[in-house]
C-alpha atoms as one frame of an Amber mdcrd trajectory, in Angstrom:
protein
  13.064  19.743 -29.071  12.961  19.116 -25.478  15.992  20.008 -23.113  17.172
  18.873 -19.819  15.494  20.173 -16.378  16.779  18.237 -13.905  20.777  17.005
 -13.655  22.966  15.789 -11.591  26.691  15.618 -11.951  28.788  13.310  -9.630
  26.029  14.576  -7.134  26.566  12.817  -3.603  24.684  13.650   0.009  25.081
  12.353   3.263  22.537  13.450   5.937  24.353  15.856   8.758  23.337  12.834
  11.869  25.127  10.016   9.210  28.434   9.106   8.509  27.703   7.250   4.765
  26.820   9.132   1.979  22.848   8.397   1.293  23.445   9.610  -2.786  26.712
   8.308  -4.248  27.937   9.791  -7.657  24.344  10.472  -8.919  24.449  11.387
 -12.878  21.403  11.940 -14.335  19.567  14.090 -16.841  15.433  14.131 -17.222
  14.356  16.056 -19.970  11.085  18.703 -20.359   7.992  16.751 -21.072   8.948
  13.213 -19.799   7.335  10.618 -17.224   9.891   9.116 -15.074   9.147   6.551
 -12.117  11.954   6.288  -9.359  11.913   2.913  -8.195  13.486   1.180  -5.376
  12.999  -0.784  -1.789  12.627   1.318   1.296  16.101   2.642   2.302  17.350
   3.016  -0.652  17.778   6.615  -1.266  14.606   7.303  -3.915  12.636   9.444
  -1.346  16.086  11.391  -0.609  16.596  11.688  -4.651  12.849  13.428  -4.423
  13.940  15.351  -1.832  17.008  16.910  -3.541  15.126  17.934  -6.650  12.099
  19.859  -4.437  14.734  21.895  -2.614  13.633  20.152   0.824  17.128  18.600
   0.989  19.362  21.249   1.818  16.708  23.536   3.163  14.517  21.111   5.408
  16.993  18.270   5.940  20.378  19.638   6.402  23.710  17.875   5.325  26.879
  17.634   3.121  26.654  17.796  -1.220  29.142  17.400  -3.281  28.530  17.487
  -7.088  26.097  19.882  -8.328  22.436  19.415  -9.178  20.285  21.705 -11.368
  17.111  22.086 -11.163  15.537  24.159 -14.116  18.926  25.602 -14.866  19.276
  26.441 -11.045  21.864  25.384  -9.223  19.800  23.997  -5.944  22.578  24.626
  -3.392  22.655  27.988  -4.700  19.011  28.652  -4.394  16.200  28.834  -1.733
  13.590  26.745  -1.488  11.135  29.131  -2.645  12.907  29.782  -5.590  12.607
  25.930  -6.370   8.800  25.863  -5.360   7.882  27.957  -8.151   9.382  25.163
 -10.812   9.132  21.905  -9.051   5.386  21.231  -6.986   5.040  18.288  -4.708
   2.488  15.697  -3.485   3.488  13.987  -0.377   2.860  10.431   0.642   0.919
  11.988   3.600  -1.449  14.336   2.520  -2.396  15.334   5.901   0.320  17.128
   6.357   0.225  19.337   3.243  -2.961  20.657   3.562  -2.363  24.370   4.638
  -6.131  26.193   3.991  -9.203  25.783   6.328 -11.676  24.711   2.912 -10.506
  22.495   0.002 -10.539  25.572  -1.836  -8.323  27.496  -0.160  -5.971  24.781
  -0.066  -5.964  24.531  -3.832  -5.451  28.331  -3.591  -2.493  28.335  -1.309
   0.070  28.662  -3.763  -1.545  31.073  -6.488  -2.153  33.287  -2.994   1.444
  32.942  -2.325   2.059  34.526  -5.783  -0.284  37.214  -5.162  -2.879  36.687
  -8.213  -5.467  39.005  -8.151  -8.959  37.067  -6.346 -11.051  36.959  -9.906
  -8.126  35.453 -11.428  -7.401  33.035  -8.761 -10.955  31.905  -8.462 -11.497
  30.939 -12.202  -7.928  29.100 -11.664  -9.156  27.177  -8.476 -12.342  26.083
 -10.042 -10.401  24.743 -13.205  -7.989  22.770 -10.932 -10.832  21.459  -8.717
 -12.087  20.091 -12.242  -9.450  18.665 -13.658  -9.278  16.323 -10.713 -13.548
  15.732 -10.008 -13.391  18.004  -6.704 -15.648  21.045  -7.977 -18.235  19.978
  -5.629 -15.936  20.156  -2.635 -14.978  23.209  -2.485 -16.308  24.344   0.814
 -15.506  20.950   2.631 -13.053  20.751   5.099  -9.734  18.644   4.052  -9.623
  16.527   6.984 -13.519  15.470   6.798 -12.321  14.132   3.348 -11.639  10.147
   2.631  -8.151   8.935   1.608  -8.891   9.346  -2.710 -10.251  12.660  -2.388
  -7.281  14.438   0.052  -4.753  12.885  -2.814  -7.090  14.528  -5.534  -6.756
  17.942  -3.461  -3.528  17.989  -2.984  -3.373  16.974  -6.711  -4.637  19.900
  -7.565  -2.959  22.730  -5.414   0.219  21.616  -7.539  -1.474  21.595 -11.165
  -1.434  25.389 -11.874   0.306  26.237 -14.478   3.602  27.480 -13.030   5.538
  24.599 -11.808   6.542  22.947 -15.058   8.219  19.777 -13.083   5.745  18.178
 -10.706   6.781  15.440  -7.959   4.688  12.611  -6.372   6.147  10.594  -3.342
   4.485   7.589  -3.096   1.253   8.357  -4.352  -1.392   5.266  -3.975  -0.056
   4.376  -0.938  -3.276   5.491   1.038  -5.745   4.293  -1.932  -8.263   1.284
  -2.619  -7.295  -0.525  -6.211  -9.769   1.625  -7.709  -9.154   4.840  -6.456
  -5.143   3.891  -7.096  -5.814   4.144 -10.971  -7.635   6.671 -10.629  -4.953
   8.709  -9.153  -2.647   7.470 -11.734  -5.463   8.455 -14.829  -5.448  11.798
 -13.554  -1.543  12.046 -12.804  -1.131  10.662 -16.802  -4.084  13.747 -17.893
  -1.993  16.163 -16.139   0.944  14.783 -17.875  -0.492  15.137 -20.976  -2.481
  18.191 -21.159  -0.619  20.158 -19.352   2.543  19.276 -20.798   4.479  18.843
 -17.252   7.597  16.989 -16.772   6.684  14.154 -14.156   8.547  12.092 -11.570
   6.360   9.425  -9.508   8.367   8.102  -6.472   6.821   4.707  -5.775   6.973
   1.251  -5.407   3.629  -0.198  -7.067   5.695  -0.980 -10.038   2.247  -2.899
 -11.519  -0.256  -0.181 -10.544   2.241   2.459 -11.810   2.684   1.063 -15.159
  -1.221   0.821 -15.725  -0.114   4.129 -17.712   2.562   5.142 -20.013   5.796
   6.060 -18.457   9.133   6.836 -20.559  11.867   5.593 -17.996  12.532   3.834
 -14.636  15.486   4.837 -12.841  15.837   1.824 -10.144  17.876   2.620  -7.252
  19.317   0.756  -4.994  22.435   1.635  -2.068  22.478   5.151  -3.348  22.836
   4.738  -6.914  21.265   4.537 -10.376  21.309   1.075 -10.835  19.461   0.758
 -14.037  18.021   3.537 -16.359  15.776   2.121 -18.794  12.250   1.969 -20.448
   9.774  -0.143 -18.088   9.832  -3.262 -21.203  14.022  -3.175 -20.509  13.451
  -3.776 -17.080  10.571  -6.577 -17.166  12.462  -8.879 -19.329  15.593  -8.577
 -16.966  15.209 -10.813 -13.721  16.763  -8.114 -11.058  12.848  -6.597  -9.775
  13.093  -9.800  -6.904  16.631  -9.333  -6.550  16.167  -5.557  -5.581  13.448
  -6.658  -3.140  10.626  -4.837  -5.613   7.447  -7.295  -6.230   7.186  -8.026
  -9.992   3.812  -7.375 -11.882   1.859 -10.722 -11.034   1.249 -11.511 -14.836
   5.365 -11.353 -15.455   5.305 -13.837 -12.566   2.825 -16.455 -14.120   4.755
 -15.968 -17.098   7.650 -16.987 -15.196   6.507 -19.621 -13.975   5.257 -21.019
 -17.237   9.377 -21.106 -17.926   9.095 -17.904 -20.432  12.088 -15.837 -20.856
  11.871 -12.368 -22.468  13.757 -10.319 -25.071  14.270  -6.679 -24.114  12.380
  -5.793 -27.676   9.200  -7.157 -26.620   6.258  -5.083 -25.275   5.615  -6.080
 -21.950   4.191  -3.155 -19.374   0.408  -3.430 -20.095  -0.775  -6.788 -19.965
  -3.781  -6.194 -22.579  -1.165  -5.502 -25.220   0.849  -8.450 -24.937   1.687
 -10.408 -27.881   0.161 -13.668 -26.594   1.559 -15.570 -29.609   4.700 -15.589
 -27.993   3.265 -17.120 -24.982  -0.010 -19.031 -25.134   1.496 -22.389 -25.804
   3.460 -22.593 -23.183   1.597 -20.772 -20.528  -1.482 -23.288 -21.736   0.637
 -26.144 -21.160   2.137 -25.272 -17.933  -1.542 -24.558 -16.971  -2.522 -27.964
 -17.531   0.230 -30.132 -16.234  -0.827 -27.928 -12.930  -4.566 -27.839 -12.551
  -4.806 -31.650 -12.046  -3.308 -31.202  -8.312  -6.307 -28.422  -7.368  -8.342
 -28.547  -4.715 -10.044 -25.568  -2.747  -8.479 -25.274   0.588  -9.291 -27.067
   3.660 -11.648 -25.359   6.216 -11.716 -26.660   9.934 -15.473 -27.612  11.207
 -15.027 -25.626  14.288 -16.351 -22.339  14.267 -15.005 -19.795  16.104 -17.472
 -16.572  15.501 -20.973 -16.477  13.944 -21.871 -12.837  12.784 -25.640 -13.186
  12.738 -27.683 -10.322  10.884 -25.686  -7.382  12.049 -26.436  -3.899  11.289
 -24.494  -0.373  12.870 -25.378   3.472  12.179 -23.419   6.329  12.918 -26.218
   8.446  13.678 -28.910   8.542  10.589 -25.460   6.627   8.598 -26.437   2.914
   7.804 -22.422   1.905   7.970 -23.380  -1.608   8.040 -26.902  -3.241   6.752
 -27.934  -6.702   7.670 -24.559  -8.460   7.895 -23.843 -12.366   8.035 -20.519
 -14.688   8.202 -18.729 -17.152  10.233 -15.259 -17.116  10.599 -13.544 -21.230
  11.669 -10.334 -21.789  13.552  -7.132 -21.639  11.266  -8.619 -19.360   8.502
  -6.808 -16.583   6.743  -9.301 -14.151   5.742  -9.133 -10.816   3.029 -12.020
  -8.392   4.034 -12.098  -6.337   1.158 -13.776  -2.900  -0.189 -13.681   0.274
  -1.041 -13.159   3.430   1.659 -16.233   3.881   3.051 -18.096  -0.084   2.865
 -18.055  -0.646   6.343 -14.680  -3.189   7.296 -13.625  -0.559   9.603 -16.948
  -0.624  11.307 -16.861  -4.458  11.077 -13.510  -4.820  12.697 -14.379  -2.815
  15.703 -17.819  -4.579  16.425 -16.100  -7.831  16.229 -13.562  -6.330  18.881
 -16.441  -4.830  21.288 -15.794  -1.444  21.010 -18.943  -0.326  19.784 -21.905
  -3.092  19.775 -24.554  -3.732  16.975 -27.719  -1.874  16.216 -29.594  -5.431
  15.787 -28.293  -8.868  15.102 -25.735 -10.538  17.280 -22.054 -11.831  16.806
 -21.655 -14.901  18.793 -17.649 -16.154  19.804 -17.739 -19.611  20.193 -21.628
 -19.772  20.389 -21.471 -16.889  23.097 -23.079 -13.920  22.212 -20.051 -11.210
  22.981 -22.674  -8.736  24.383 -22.197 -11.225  27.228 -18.132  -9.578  27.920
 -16.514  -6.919  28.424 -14.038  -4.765  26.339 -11.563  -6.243  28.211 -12.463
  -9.944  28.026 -13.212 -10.206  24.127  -9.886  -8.476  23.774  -8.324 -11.830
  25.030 -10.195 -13.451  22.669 -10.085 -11.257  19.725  -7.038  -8.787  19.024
  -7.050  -5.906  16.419  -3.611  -4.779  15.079  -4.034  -1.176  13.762  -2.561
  -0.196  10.554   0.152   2.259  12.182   2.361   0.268  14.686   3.518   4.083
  16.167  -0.391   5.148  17.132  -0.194   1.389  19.434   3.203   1.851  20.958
   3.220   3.116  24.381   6.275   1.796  26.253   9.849   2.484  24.933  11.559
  -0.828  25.991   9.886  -3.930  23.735   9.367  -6.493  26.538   7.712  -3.820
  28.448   5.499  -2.854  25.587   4.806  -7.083  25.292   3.862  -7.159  28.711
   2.019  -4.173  28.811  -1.470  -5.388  28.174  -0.931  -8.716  30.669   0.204
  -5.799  33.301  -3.374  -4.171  32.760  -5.082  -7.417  32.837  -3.096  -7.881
  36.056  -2.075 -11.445  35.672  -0.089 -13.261  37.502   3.601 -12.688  37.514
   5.095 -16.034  36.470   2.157 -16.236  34.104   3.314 -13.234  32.816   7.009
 -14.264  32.466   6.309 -17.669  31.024   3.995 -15.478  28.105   6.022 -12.637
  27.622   8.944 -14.853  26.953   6.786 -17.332  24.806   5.675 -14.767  22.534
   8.664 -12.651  22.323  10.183 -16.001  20.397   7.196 -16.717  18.897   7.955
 -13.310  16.706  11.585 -13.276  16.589  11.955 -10.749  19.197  13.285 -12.807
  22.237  16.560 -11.332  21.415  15.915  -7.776  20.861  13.355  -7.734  23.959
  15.519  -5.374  25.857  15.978  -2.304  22.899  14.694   0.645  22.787  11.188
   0.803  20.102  12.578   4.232  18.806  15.599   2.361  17.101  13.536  -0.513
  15.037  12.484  -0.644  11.584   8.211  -0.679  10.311   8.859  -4.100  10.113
  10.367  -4.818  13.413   7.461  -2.550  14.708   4.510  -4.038  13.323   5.863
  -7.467  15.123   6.315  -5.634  18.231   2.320  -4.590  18.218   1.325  -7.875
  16.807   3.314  -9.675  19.941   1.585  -7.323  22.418  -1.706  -8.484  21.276
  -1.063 -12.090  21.277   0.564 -11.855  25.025  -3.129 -12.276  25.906  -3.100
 -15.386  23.733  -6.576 -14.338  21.354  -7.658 -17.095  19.316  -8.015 -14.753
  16.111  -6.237 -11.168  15.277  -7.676  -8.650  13.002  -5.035  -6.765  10.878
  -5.357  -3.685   9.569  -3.261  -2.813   6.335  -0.245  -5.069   7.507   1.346
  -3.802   4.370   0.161  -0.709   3.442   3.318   1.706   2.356   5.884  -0.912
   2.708   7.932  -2.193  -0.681   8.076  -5.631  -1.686  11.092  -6.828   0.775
   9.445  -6.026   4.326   5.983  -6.595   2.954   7.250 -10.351   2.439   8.862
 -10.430   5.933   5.508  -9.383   7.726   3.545 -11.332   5.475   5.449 -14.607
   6.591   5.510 -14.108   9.830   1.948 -13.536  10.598   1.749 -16.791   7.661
   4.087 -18.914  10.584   1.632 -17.548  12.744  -1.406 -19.526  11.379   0.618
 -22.476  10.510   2.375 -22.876  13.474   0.383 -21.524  16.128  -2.805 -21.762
  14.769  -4.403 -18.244  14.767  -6.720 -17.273  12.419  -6.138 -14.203  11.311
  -8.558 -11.174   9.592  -7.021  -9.043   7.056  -8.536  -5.656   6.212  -7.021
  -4.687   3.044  -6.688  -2.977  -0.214  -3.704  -4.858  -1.522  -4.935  -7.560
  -4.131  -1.590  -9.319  -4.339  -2.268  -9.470  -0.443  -5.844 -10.993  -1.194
  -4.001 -13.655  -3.607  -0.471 -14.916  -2.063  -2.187 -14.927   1.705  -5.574
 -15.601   2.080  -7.800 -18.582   1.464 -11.387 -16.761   1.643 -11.893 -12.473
   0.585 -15.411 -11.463   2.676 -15.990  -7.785   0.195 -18.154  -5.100   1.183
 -19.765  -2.473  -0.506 -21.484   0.053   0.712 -22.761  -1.321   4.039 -23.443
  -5.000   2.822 -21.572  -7.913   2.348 -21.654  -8.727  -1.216 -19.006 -11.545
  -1.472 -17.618 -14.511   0.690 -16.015 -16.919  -0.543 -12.654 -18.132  -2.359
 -10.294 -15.736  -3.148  -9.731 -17.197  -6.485 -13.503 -17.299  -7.445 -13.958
 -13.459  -5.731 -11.103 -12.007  -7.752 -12.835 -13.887 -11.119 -15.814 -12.347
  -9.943 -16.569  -9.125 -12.929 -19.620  -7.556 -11.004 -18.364  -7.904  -7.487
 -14.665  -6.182  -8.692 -16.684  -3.365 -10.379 -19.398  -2.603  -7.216 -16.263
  -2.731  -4.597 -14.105  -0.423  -6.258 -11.293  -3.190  -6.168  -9.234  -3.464
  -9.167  -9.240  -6.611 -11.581  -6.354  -8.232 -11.484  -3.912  -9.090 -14.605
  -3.984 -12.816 -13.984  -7.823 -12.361 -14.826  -6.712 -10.231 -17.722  -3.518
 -13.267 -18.767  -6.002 -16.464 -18.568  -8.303 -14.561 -20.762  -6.058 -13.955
 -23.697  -4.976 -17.386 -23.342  -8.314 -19.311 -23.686  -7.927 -20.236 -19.897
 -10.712 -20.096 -17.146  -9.868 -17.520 -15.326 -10.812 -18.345 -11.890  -8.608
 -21.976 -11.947  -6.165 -19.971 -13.499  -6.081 -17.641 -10.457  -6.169 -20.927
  -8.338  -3.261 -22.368  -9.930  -1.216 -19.132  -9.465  -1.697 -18.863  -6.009
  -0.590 -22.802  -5.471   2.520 -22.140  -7.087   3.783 -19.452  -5.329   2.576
 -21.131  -1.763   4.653 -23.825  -3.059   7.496 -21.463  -4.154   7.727 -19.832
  -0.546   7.035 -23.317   1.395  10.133 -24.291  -0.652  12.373 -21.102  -0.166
């Protein structure tokens, strides 16, 4: 019979530089041996929860508690947090900065070191870990050389030994390609499983989460438990939209088919659903919709002809014989796995480094023809992390910071600055300091600095990697107002599908060097062999249309109108 590890009785905490409480009146028991997912939109207090049951919060973040909290029969104020280390181990969102050791194996040794284990010992114990997660051939590499999957698989297994019997994982596929996301969940579950561990996953991927069993979803929102319940309990409710969480995208289609759900029914792996239930109605709402589809409109004018490019990094082929063009007004997914060459793409289209062979022409010019400097007014790259592109601390300075470097005029810098500060929302907030705004409010900032110099397309790195469902939406319509409104097409590099699916008209997928797809999103995402050779992850509305008799690309289609319709309407 399993017994409680982790509880909390009328446990509240308020951070020492805040005057609110964070946790309010948390009571909660988890139990030896179960799965639990913490879910909730950014700010509200899941990361903190996951920071109370590690030991970091007293011992790394200081402030007030009230209530007690026990944590293997510890009481955690009580404690140290070394003491706590040794029953609860931890994988960070950021794996960077967990790695400790010099190799991947003496990172996965870190803690068995700690414990002084005798070397023979230790060794067999690293070697078993670096199996369990596929990194036995790594074992002399450096961490940071490493890509994205493999760091998570490291720090995977420095926390798999078999001493900590509760282990934690903040936010674990934020940093991974669909693929490489279950993956990381497959070997999370094993761990689970074989090893008997009680787990807690801290994320926000409710979909890619539930692509394995878990036993309960605590959602939290302002502080508090706001449900507890098993992940079927909190699919048929309607509050996942409410709570600013994206739903699964098959509970959505099913949604919009006008299907309600009992709390009984089995709904958090789309291959087991009980399509009885559904399939008339889903087939019926399918057909009263398809009539109205038509593939989107492209504009005849093209803006940028990539014409047989190829790149190496040294004796590296990072991109082999690549061709697209890209017309005024698209949205565009460029998709892959780590490794297939969008980074590469993104900064040849920007100038910073220059093809091997081939050419890429902007507006039949080939851009060998300008400078850095010049094609950077033409074409502007947003990175992924707004804080590695902020410079200034006052926004309108930082929006006016490239126009200052191009030295342009004054007024034509005033009448700009002021143009695009409004364009994003900002024309208000242009004199506050950057160290007081949100991701969000960042990732504008840094897009508004790039179109100062008025580019005719952006490129956008992960515009929504690590963000939950309620300031993923917010970015996601603004740079959508952009195109509309404005007119600039706009590049996404990205791993998100749901990105691929609500946002863009056309997904460009690479694998391995080459482009292996362009073309609809909806016909990509259909697409079985392209899916499996770019390490992207097929998604349940392929799954949904197939169980119900339905072609699954026009089903895709159909989806996608609907919600464009949905969030033209409000």
């Amino acid at each position: 019979m399993s017994h409680p590890v982790i509880e909390f009785k009328d446990f509240s905490f308020r951070y020492k530089s805040q005057n609110e409480e964070t946790l309010k009146h948390i009571n909660l028991t988890i139990n030896q041996g179960e799965k639990v997912l913490i879910l909730g939109p950014s700010g509200s207090g899941k990361s903190t929860l996951g920071n109370c049951i590690n030991g970091l919060i007293p011992f790394s973040y200081e402030g007030e508690i009230t209530g007690s909290l026990k944590v293997a029969g510890i009481e955690t104020k009580e404690a140290d947090i070394f003491t706590l280390s040794n029953h609860v181990g931890t994988v960070q969102q950021d794996t960077d900065a967990q790695f400790i050791g010099l190799s991947v194996g003496e990172d996965i040794a870190f803690a068995l070191e700690n414990d002084a284990m005798d070397r023979p010992t230790m060794l067999i114990k690293v070697l078993e870990a670096a199996k369990t997660v596929g990194m036995e051939d790594f074992i002399q590499e450096v961490p940071y050389d490493l890509s994205g999957g493999q760091k998570q698989k490291v720090a995977l297994a420095g926390v798999i030994h078999d001493e900590e019997e509760i282990l934690l994982f903040d936010e674990p596929l934020a940093a991974l390609d669909p693929a490489m996301g279950m993956t990381a969940v497959d070997l999370i579950d094993q761990i689970y499983r074989n090893k008997h561990k009680t787990v807690i996953i801290i994320e926000h991927r409710l979909e890619d989460v539930l692509y394995r069993h878990v036993d309960r979803i605590l959602l939290v929102h302002e502080g508090q438990i706001a449900l507890d319940c098993t992940p079927d309990e909190l699919l048929s409710r309607n509050v996942l939209k409410e709570m600013g969480i994206r739903e699964p995208l098959y509970i959505s289609a099913l949604k919009h088919a006008g299907i309600r759900f009992d709390k009984s029914e089995h709904l958090c792996d789309v291959q087991a659903l009980n399509m009885d239930l559904y399939r008339e109605k889903l087939v019926q709402h399918f057909e009263e919709n398809k009539a109205s589809l038509k593939a989107p409109s492209v504009s005849s004018e093209k803006l940028l002809e990539v014409k047989d490019v190829s790149f190496s990094y040294g004796s590296f082929e990072a991109l082999k014989h690549v061709s697209f063009d890209v017309y005024k007004g698209e949205r565009i997914s460029i998709v892959g796995k780590n490794g297939a060459g969008k980074s590469t793409m993104a900064k040849l289209l920007c100038g910073i480094i220059r093809p091997k062979s081939g050419e890429i022409l902007f507006r039949g010019t080939n851009c060998l023809q300008y400078t850095i400097r010049d094609l950077g007014k033409l074409i502007g790259y947003v990175m992924q992390n707004p804080n590695q592109m902020l410079v200034k601390d006052i926004i309108k300075d930082e929006v006016e910071l490239a126009m200052v470097l191009n030295q342009y005029p004054q007024e034509e810098l005033q009448k700009n600055s002021e143009e695009v500060l409004r364009m994003c929302d900002l024309y208000g907030m242009r004199n506050w300091p950057t160290s007081v705004l949100s991701y969000g409010q960042r990732k504008r900032v840094t897009i508004a600095s790039i179109l100062s110099l008025r580019p005719e397309i952006i490129i956008v790195d992960e515009p929504t990697a690590g963000q939950d469902y309620e300031h993923y939406t917010e970015i996601m319509r603004f740079l959508e107002d952009l195109n509309t409104n404005y007119g600039i097409t706009i590049l996404f590099i990205t791993h998100d599908m749901h990105l691929a699916i609500e946002y863009t008209d056309r997904a460009i997928v690479f694998a391995d060097g080459e482009k292996i797809g362009d073309d609809y999103v909806f016909k990509i995402l259909s697409d079985d062999s392209i899916i499996q050779r770019a390490n992207l992850k097929q998604t349940s509305l392929v799954h949904l249309a197939k169980a119900a008799g339905l072609d699954p690309e026009q089903f895709i289609h159909a989806f996608i109108d609907e919600e464009r319709r949905e969030r033209e309407n409000g």
